[in-house]
Backbone and ligand atoms as CSV (ligand in chain L), in Angstrom:
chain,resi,resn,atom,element,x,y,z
A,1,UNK,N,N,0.848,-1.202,0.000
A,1,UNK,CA,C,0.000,0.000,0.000
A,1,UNK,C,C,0.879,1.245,0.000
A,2,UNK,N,N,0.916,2.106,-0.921
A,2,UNK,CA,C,1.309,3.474,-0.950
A,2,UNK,C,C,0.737,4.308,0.429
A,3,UNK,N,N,1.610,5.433,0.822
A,3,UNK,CA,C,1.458,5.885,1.419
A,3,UNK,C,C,-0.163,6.868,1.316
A,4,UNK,N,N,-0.808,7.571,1.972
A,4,UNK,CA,C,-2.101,8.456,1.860
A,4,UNK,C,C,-1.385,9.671,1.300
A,5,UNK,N,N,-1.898,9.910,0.442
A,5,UNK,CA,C,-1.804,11.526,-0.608
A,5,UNK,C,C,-2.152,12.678,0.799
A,6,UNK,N,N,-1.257,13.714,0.674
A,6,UNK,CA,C,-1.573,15.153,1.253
A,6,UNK,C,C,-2.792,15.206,1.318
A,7,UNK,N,N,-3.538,15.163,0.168
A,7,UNK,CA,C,-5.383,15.383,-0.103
A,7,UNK,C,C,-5.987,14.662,1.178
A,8,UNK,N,N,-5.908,13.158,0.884
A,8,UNK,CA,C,-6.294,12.285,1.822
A,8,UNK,C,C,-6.087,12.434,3.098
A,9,UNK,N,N,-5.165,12.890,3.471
A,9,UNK,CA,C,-4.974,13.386,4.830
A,9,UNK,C,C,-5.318,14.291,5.276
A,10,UNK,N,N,-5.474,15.300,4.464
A,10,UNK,CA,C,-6.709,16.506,4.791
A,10,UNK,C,C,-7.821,15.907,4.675
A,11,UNK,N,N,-8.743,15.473,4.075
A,11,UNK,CA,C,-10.049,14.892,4.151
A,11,UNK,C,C,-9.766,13.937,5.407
A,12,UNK,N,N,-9.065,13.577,6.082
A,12,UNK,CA,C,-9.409,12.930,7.461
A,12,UNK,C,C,-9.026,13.435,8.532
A,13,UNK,N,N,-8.686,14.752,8.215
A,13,UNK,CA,C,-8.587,15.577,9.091
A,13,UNK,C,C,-7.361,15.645,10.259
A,14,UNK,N,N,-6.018,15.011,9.217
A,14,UNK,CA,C,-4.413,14.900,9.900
A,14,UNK,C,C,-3.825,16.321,9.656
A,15,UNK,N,N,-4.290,16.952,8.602
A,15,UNK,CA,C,-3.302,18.058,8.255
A,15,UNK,C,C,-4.621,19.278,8.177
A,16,UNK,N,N,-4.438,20.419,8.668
A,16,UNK,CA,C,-5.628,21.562,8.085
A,16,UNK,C,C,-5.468,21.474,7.199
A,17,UNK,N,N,-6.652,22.403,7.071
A,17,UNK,CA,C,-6.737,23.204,5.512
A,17,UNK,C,C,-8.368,23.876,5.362
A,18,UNK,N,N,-7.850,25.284,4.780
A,18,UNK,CA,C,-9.110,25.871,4.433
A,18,UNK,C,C,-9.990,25.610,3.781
A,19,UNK,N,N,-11.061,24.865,3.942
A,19,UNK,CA,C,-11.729,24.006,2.772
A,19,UNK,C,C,-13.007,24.964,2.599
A,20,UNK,N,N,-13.473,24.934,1.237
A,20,UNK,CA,C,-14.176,26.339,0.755
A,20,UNK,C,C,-14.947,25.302,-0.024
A,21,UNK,N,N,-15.246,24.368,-0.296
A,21,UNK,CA,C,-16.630,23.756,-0.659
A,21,UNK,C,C,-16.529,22.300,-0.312
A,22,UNK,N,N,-17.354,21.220,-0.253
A,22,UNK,CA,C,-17.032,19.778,0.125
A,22,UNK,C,C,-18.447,19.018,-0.818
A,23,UNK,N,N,-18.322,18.111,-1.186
A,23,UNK,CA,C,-19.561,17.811,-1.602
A,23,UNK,C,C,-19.911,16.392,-1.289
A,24,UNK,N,N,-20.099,15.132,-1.718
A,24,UNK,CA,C,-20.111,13.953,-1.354
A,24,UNK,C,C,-18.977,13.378,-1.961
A,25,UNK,N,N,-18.588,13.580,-3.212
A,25,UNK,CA,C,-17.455,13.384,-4.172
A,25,UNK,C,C,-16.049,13.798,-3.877
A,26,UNK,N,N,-16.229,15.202,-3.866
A,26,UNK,CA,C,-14.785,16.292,-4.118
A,26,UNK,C,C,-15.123,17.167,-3.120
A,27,UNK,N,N,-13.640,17.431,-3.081
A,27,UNK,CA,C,-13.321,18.336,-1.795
A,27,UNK,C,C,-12.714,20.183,-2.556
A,28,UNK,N,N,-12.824,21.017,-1.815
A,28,UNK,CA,C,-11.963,21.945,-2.543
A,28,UNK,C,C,-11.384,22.685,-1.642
A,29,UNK,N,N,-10.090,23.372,-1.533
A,29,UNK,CA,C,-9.062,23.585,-0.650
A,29,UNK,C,C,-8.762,24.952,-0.578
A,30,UNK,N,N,-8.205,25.667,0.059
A,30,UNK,CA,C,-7.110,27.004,-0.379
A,30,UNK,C,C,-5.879,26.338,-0.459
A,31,UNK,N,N,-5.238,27.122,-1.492
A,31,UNK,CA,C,-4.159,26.228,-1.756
A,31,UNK,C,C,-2.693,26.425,-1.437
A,32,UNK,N,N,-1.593,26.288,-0.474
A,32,UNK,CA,C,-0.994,26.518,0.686
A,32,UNK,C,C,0.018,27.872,-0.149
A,33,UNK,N,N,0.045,27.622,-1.306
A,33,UNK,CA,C,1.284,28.730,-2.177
A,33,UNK,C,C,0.358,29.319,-3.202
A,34,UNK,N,N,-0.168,30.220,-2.994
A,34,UNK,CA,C,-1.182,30.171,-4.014
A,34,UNK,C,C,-0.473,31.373,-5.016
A,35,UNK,N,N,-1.456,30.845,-6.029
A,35,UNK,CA,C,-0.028,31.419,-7.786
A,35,UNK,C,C,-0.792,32.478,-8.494
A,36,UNK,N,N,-2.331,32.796,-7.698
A,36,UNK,CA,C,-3.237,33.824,-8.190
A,36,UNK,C,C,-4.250,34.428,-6.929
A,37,UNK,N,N,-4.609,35.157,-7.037
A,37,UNK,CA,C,-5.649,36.122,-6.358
A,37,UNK,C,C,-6.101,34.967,-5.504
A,38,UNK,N,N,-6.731,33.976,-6.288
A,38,UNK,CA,C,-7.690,32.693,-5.829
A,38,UNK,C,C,-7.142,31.765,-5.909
A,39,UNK,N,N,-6.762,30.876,-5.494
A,39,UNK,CA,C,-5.983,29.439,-5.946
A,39,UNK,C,C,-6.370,28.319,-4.942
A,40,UNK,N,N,-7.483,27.423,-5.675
A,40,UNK,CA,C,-8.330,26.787,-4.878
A,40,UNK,C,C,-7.394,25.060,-5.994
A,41,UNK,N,N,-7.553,24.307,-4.849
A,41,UNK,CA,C,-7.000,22.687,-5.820
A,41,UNK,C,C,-8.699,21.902,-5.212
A,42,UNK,N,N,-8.836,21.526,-6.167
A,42,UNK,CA,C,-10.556,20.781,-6.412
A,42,UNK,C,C,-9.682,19.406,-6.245
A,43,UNK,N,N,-10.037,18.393,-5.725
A,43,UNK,CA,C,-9.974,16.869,-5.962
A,43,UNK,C,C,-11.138,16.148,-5.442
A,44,UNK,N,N,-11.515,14.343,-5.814
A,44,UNK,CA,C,-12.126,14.114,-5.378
A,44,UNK,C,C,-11.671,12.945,-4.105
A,45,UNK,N,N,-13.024,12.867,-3.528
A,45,UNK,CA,C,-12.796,12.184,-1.921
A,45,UNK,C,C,-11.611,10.481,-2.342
A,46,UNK,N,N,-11.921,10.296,-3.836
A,46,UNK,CA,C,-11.571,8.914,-3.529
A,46,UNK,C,C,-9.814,9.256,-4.060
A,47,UNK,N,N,-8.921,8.435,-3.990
A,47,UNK,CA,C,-7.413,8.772,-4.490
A,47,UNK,C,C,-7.064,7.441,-5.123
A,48,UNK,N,N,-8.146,7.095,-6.039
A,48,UNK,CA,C,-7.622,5.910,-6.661
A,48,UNK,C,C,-6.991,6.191,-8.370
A,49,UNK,N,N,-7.568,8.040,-8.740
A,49,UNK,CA,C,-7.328,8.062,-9.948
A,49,UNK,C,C,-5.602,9.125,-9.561
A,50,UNK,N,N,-4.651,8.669,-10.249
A,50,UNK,CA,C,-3.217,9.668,-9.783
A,50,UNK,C,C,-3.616,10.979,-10.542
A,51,UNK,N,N,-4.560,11.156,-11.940
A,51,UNK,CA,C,-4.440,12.109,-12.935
A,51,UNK,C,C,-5.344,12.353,-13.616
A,52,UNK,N,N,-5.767,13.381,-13.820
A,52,UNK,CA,C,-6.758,13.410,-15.181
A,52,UNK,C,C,-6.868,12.799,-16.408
A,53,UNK,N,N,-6.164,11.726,-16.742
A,53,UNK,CA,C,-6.623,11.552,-17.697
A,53,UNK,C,C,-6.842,9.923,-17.429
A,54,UNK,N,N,-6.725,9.789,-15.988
A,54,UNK,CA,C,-6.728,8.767,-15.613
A,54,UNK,C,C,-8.343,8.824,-15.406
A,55,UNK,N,N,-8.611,9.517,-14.634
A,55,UNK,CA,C,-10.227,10.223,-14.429
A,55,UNK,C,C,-10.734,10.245,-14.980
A,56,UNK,N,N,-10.617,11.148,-15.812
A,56,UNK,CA,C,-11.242,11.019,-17.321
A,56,UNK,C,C,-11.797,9.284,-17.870
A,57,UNK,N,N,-10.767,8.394,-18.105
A,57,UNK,CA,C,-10.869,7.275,-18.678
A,57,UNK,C,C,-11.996,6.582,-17.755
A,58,UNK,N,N,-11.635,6.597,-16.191
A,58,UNK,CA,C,-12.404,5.916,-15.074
A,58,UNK,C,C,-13.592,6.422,-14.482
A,59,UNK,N,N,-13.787,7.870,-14.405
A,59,UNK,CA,C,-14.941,7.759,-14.102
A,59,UNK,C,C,-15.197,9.378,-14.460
A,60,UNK,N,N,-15.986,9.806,-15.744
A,60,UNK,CA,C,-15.937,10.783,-16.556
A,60,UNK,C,C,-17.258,11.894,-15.304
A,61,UNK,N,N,-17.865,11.198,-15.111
A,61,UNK,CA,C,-18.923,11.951,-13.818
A,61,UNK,C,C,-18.333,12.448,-12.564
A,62,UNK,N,N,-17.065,11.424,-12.421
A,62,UNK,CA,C,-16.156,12.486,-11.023
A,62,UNK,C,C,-15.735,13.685,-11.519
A,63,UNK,N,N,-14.974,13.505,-12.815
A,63,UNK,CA,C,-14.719,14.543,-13.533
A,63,UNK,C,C,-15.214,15.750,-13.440
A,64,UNK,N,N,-16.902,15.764,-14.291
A,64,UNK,CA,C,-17.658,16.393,-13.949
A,64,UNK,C,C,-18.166,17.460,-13.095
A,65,UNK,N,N,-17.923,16.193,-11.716
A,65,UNK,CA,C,-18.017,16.765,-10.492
A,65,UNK,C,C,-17.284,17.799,-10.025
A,66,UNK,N,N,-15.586,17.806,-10.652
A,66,UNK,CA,C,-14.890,18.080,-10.232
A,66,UNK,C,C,-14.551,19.560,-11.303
A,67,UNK,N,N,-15.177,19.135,-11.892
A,67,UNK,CA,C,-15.548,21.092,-13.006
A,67,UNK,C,C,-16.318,21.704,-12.239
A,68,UNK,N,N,-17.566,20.940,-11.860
A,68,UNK,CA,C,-19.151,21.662,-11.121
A,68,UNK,C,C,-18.371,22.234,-10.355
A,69,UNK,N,N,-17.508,22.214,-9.244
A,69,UNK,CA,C,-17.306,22.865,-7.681
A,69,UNK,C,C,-15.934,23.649,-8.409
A,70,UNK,N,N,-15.097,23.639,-9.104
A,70,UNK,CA,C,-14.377,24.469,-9.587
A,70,UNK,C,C,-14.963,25.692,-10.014
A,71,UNK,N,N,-16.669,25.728,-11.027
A,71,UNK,CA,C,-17.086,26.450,-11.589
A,71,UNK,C,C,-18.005,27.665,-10.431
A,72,UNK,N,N,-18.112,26.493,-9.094
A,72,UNK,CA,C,-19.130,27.390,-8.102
A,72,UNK,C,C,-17.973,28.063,-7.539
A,73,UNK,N,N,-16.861,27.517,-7.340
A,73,UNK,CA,C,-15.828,28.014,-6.292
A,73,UNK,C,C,-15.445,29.311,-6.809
A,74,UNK,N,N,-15.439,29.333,-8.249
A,74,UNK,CA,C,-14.718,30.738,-8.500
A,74,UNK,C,C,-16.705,31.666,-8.923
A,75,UNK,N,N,-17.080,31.234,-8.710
A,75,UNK,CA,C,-18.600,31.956,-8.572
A,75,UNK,C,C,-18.469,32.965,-7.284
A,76,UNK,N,N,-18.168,31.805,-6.455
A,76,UNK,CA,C,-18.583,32.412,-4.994
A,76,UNK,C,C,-17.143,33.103,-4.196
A,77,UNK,N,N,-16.031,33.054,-5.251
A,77,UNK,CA,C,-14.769,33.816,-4.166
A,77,UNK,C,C,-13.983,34.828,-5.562
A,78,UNK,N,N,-15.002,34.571,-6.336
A,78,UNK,CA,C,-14.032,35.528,-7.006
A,78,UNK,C,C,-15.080,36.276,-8.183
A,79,UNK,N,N,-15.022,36.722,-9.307
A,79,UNK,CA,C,-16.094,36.868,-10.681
A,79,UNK,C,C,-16.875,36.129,-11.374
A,80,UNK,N,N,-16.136,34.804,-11.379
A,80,UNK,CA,C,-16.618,33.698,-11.920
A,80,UNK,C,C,-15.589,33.103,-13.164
A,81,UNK,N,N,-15.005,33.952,-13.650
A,81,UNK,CA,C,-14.217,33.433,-14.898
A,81,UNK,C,C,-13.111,32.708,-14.102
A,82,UNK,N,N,-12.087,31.736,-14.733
A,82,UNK,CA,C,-11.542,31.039,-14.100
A,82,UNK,C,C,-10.426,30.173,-15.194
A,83,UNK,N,N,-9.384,30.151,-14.180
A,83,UNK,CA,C,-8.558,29.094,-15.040
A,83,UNK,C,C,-8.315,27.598,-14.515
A,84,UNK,N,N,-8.363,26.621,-15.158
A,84,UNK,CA,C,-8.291,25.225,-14.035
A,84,UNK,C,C,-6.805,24.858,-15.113
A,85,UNK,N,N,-6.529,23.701,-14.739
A,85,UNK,CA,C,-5.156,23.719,-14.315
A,85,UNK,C,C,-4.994,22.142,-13.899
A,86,UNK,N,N,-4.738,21.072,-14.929
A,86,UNK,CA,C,-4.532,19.441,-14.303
A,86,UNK,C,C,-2.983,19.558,-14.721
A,87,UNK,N,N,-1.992,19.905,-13.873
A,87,UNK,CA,C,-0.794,19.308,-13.654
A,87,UNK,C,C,-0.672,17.920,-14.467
A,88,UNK,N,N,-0.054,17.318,-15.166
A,88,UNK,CA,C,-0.105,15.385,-15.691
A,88,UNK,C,C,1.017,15.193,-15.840
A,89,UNK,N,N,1.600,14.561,-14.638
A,89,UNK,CA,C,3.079,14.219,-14.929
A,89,UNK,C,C,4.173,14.978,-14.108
A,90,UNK,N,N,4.960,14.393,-13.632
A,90,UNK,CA,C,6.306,15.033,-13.101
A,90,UNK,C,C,6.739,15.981,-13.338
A,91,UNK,N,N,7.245,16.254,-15.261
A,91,UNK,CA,C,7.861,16.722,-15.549
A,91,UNK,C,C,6.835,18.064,-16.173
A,92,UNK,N,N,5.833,17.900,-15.516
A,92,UNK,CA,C,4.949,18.979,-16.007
A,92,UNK,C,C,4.343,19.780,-14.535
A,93,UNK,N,N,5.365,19.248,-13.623
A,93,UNK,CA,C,4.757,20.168,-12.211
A,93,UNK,C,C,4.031,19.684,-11.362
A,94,UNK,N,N,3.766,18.488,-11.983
A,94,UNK,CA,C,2.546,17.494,-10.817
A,94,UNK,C,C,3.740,16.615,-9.878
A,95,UNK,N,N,2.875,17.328,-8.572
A,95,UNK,CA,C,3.624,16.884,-7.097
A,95,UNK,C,C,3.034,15.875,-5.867
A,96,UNK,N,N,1.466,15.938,-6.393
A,96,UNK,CA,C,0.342,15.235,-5.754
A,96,UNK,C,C,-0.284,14.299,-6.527
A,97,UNK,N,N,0.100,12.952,-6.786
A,97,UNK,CA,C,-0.629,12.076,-7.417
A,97,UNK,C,C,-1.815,11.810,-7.204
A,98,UNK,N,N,-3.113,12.281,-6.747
A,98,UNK,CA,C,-3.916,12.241,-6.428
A,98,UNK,C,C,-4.946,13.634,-7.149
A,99,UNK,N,N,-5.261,13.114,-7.838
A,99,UNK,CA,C,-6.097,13.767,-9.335
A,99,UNK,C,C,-6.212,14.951,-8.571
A,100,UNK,N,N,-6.117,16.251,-9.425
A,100,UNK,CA,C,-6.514,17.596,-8.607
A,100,UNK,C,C,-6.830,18.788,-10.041
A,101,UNK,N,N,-7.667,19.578,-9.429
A,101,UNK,CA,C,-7.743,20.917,-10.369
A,101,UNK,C,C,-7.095,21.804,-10.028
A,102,UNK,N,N,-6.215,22.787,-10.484
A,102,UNK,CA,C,-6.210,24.052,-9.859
A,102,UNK,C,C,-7.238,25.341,-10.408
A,103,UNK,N,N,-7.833,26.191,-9.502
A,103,UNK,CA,C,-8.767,26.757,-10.043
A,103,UNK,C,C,-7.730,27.945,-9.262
A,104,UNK,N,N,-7.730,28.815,-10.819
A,104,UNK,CA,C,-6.801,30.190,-10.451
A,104,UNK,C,C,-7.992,31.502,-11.194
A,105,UNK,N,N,-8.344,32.194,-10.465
A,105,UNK,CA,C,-8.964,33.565,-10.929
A,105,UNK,C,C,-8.677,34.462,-9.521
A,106,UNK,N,N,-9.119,35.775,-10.174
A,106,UNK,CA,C,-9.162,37.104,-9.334
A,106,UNK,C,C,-8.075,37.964,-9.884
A,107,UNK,N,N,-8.210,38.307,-10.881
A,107,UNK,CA,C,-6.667,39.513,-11.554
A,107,UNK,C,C,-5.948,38.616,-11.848
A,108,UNK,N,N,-6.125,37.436,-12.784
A,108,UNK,CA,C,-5.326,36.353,-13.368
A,108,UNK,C,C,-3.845,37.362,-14.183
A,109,UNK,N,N,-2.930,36.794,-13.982
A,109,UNK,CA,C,-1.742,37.451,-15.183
A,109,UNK,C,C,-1.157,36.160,-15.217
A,110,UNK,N,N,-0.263,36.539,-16.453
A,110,UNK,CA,C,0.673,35.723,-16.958
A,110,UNK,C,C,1.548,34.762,-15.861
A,111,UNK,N,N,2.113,35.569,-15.180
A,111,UNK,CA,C,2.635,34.806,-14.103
A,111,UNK,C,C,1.883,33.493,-13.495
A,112,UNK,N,N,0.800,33.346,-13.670
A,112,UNK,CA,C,-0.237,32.347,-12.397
A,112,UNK,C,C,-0.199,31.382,-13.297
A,113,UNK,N,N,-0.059,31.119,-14.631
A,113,UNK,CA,C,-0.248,30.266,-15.656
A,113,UNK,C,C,0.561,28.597,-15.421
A,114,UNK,N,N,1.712,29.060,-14.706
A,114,UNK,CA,C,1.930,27.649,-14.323
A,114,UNK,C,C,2.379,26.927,-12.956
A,115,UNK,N,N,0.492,26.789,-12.564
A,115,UNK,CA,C,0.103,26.578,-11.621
A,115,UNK,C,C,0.961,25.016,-10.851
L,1,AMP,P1,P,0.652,19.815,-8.205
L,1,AMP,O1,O,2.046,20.371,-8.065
L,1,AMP,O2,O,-0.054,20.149,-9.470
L,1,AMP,O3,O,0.634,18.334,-7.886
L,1,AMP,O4,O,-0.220,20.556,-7.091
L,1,AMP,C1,C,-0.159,20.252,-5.743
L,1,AMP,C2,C,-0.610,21.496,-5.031
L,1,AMP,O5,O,-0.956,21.162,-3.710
L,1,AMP,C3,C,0.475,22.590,-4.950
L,1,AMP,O6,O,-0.009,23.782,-5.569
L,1,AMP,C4,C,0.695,22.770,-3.449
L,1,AMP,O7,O,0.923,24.110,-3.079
L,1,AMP,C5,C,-0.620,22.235,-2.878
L,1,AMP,N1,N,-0.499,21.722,-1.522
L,1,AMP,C6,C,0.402,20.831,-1.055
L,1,AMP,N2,N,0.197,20.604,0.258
L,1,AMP,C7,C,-0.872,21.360,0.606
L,1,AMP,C8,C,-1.574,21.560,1.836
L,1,AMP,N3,N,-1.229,20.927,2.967
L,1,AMP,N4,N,-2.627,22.412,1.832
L,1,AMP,C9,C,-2.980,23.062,0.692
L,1,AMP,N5,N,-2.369,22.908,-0.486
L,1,AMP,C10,C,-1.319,22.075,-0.528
């Protein structure tokens, strides 16, 4: 057994974290370095998918899920427009194997782009 993902350990309540929506599925976070105005990481409760496109393939409705609370999150903390953000891969910045969005708005610039 792999060790429990950061995520997972916040959802059981080992590590804080500012959590700004929860649903039955997905969780959504403040995000500890944040790279924009808003910088919320969406994942869902289970940590069996490492990635989006793993998600995608396995279960296209977590997915879903996991747009829906990205799309309310920047509703309700910021304008609404929004950038999300699936990290895939090492060598592309992904540090948390445990499927995640980043949802970046509020005076987005160039800089926040690689979340
Ligand atoms: P990634 O690099 O795409 O895998 O994204 C992982 C994100 O999780 C990074 O933006 C980290 O800042 C964030 N992160 C790691 N640990 C925590 C934590 N304890 N609370 C909130 N965000 C975290």
């Amino acid at each position: 057994m792999s060790e429990p993902s950061v995520f997972t350990r916040i959802m059981n309540g080992e590590i804080p974290a500012e959590v700004v929506a929860s649903t039955d599925t997905v969780v959504a976070i403040k995000d500890i370095a944040p790279q924009a105005p808003l910088h919320v990481v969406v994942f869902p409760r289970t940590d069996q998918y490492r990635d989006v496109v793993e998600l995608a393939a396995g279960d296209p409705q977590l997915l879903a899920d996991v747009i829906s609370v990205a799309n309310s999150v920047a509703h309700e903390h910021a304008d609404g427009d929004f950038r999300l953000v699936f990290n895939t891969g090492a060598s592309a910045g992904q540090t948390v194997f445990h499927v995640h969005a980043h949802v970046l708005a509020g005076g987005l610039t160039e800089k926040s782009v690689g979340a």
